[in-house]
Wavefront OBJ file of the C-alpha trace (Angstrom):
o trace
v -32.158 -88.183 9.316
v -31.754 -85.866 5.880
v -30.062 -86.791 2.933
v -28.476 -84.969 1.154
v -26.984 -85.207 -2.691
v -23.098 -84.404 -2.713
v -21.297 -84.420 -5.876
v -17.991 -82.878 -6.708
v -18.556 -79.612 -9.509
v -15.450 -81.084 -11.774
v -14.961 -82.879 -14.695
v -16.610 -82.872 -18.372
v -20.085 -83.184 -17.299
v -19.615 -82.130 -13.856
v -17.795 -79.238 -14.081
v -20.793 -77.506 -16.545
v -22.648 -75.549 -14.115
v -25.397 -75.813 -16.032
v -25.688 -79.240 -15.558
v -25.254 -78.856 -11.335
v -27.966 -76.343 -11.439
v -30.528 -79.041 -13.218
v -29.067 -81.602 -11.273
v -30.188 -79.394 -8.088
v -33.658 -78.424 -9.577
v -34.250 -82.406 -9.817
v -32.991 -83.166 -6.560
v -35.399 -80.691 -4.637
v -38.542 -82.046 -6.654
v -37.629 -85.625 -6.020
v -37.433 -84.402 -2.479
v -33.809 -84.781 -1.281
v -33.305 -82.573 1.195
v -29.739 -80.813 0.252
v -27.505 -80.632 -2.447
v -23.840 -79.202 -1.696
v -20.881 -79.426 -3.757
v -17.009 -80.340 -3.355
v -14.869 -76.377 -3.331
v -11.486 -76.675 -5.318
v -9.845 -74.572 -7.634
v -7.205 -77.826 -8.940
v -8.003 -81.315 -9.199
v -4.880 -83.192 -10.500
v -6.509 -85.052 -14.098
v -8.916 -82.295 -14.624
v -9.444 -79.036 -16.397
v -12.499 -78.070 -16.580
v -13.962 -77.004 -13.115
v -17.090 -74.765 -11.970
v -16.278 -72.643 -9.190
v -18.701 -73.213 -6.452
v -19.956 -70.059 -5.291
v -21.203 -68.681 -8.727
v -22.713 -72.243 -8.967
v -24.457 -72.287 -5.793
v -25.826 -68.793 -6.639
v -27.587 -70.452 -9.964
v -28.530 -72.884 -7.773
v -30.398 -70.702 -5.299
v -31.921 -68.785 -7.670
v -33.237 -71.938 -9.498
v -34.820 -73.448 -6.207
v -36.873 -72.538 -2.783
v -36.839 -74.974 -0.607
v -33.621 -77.891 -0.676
v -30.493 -76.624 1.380
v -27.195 -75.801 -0.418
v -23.762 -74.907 0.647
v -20.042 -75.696 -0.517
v -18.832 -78.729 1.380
v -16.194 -77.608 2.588
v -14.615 -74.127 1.713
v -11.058 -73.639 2.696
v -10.650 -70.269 4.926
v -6.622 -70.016 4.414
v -7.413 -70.088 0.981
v -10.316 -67.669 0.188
v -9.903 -65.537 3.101
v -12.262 -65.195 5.638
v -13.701 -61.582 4.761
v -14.468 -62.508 0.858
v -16.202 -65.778 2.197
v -18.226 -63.967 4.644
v -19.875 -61.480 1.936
v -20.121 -64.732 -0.308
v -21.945 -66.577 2.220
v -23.758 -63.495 3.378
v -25.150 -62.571 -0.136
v -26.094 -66.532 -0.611
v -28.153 -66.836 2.159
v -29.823 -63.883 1.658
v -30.922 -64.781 -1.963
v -31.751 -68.212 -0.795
v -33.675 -67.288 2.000
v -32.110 -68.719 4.414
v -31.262 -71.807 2.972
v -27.111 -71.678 2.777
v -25.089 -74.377 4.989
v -21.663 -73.410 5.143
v -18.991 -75.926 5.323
v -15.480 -74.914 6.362
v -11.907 -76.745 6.332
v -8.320 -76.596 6.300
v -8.075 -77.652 2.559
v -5.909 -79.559 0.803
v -2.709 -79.257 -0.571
v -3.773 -79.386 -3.763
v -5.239 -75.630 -3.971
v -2.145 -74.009 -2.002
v 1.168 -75.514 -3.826
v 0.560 -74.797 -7.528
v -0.210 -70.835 -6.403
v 2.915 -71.180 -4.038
v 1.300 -70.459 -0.916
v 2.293 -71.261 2.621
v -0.350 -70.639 5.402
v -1.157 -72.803 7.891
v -4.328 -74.612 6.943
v -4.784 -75.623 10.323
v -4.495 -72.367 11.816
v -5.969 -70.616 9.239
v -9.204 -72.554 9.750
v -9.481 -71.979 13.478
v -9.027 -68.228 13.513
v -10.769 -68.066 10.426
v -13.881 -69.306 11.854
v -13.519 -66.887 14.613
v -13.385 -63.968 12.164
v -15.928 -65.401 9.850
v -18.401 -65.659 12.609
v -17.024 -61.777 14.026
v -17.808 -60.509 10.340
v -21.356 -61.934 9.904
v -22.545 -60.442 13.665
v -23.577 -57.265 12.537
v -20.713 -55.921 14.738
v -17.907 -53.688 14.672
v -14.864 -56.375 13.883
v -11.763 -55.517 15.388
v -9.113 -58.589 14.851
v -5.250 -59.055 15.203
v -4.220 -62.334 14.334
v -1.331 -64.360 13.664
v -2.818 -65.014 9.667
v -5.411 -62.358 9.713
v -6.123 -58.933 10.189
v -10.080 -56.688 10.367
v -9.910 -53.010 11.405
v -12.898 -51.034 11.662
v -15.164 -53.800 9.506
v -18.536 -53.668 9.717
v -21.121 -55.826 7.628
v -24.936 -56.427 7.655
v -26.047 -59.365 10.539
v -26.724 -62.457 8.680
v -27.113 -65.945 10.271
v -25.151 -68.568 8.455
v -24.759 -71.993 10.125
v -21.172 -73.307 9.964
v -20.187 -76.947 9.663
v -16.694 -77.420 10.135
v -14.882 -80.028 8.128
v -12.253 -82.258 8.911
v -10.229 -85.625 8.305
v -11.378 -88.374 10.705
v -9.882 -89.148 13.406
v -7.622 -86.109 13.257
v -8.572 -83.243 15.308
v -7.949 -79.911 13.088
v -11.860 -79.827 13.005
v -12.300 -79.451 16.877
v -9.929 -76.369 16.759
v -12.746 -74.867 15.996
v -16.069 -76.223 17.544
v -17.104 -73.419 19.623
v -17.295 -71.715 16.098
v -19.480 -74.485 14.820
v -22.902 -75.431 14.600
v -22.042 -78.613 13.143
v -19.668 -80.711 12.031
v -18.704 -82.774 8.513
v -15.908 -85.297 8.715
v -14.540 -86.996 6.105
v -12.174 -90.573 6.027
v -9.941 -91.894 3.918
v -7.755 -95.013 3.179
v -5.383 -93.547 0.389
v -7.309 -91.493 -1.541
v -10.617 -93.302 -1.451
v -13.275 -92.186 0.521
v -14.897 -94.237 2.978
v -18.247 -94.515 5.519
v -17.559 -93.631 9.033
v -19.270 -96.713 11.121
v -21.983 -95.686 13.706
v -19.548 -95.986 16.655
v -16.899 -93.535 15.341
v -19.591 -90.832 14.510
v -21.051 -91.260 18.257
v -17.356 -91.216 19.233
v -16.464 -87.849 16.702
v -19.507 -85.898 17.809
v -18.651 -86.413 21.492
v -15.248 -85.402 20.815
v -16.391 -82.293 19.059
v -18.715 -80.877 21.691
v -16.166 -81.702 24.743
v -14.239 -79.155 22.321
v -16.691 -76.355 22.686
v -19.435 -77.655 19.759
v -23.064 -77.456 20.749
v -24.634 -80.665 22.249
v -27.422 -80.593 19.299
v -24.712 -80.062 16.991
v -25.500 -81.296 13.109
v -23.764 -84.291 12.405
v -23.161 -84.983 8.829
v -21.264 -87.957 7.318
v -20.941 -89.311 3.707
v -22.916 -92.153 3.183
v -21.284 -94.250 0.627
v -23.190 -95.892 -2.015
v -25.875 -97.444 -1.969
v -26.473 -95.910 1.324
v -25.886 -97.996 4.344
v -28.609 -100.343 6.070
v -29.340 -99.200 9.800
v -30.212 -95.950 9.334
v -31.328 -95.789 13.247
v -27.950 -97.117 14.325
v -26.148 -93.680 13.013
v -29.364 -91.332 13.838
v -28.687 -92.953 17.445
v -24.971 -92.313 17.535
v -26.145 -88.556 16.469
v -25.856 -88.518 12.939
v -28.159 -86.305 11.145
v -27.682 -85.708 7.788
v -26.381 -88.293 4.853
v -24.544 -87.961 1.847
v -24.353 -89.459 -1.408
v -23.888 -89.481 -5.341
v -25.383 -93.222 -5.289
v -22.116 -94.200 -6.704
v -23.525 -92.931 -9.966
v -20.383 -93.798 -12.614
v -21.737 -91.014 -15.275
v -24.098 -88.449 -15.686
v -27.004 -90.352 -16.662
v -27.066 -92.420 -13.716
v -26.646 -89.682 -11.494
v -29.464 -88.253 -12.888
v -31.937 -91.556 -12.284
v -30.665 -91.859 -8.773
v -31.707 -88.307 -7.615
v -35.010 -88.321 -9.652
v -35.629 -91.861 -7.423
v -35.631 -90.023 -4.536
v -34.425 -90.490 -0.814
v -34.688 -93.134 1.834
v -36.974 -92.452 4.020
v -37.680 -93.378 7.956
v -37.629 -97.289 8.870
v -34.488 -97.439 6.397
l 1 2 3 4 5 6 7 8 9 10 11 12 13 14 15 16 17 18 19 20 21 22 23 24 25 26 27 28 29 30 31 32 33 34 35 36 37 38 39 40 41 42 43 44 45 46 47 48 49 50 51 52 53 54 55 56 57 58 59 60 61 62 63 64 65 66 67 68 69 70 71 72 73 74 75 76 77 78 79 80 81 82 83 84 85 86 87 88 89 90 91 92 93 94 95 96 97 98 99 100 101 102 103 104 105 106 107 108 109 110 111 112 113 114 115 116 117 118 119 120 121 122 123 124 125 126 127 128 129 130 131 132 133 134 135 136 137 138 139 140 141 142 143 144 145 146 147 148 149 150 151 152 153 154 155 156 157 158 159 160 161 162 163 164 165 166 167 168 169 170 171 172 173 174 175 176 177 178 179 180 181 182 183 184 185 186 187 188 189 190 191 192 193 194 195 196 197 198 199 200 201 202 203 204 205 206 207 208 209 210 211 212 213 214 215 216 217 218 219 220 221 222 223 224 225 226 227 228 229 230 231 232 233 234 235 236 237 238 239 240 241 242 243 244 245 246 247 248 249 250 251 252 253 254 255 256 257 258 259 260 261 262 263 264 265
């Protein structure tokens, strides 16, 4: 099991991306193994937001060793093409280190704009031309959403995690795609910890879909982190996440300098 910090890059304190890059620095020398962050462009209450890829590139840049990715990044949104020479450029000055987490999106980032696409669909072909574009290949793509005539970019290995709303299946649209997966659930707007039998019963589901049998399996872990750690690395889990529950900066800051669990949790 890995943990991972996860906190959204909004807010007063949270949307300085100043403070996201220290918070990043700390987490790798307190030895958490990742730190990703939410990707919106509107979060109803708040103004001030840090837009993740710039972020992550401070990030990168300010680190060597923790891994780092948006979790996730919405494909009908920011178009597959622009997020493949984001993600290609990020990995490449982080040495490898990018995860890249896709979704549908929310509703949230298409209305105000007045936009229209399919998230659904625009996720599963979008992961298809994502992947075509990063090859190293000569992309050639009609689609129903997209089109790629003639495009031809550098070969750069990116794992993709593809995000989703558990138990729905928009996420297993596009397993073949994936080299892991990142589900989310809700009740209302709240989210909650997927119990050890539902992740055993999502990553099944995911590589009947196509998804590799040692897929990545990553789940947020609430806070404080839940006990039986062994339960959910034996239903396939194999990354946590978590902000500790941390209700301002400060406390944020104390729980990643503490550190992660560690084996026999």
């Amino acid at each position: 099991m890995r943990f991972a910090i996860y906190v959204p890059n909004f807010g007063s304190s949270l949307g300085d991306p100043s403070v996201l890059v220290s918070l990043a620095v700390e987490a790798e020398a307190a030895g958490w193994d990742g730190f990703f962050l939410w990707d919106h462009v509107v979060r109803p209450g708040e103004s001030v937001l840090a837009d993740v890829w710039v972020t992550l590139g401070a990030v990168a840049a300010r680190t060597s060793s923790i891994r780092l990715g948006p979790m996730v990044t919405s494909l009908g949104r920011r178009r597959p093409w622009k997020v493949a020479l984001e993600a290609s450029t990020l990995q490449r000055l982080s040495g490898g280190r990018l995860v890249l987490g896709v979704g549908a999106g929310v509703p949230d980032d298409f209305v105000p704009f007045g936009e229209r696409v399919s998230r659904a669909e625009a996720l599963s072909e979008g992961v298809a031309l994502l992947r075509a574009l990063l090859s190293g290949e000569v992309v050639e793509h009609r689609g129903s959403l997209f089109e790629a005539s003639g495009v031809r970019f550098a070969p750069v290995e990116v794992p993709v995690w593809i995000g989703g709303n558990w138990p729905r299946s928009v996420p297993f649209r596009a397993a073949e795609y994936g080299a892991g997966v990142v589900p989310a659930s809700f009740v209302g707007h709240e989210l909650v910890v997927i119990s050890p039998g539902d992740a055993a019963a999502m990553k099944a589901a995911f590589v009947a879909s196509g998804g590799p049998a040692d897929c990545e399996v990553a789940i947020w872990g609430g806070a404080p982190l839940p006990e039986g750690v062994r339960e959910y690395e034996a239903a396939g889990v194999t990354w946590m996440f978590t902000d500790g529950g941390a209700s301002g900066l400060e406390e944020l800051r104390a729980f990643v300098a503490a550190g992660p669990p560690r084996s026999g949790a």
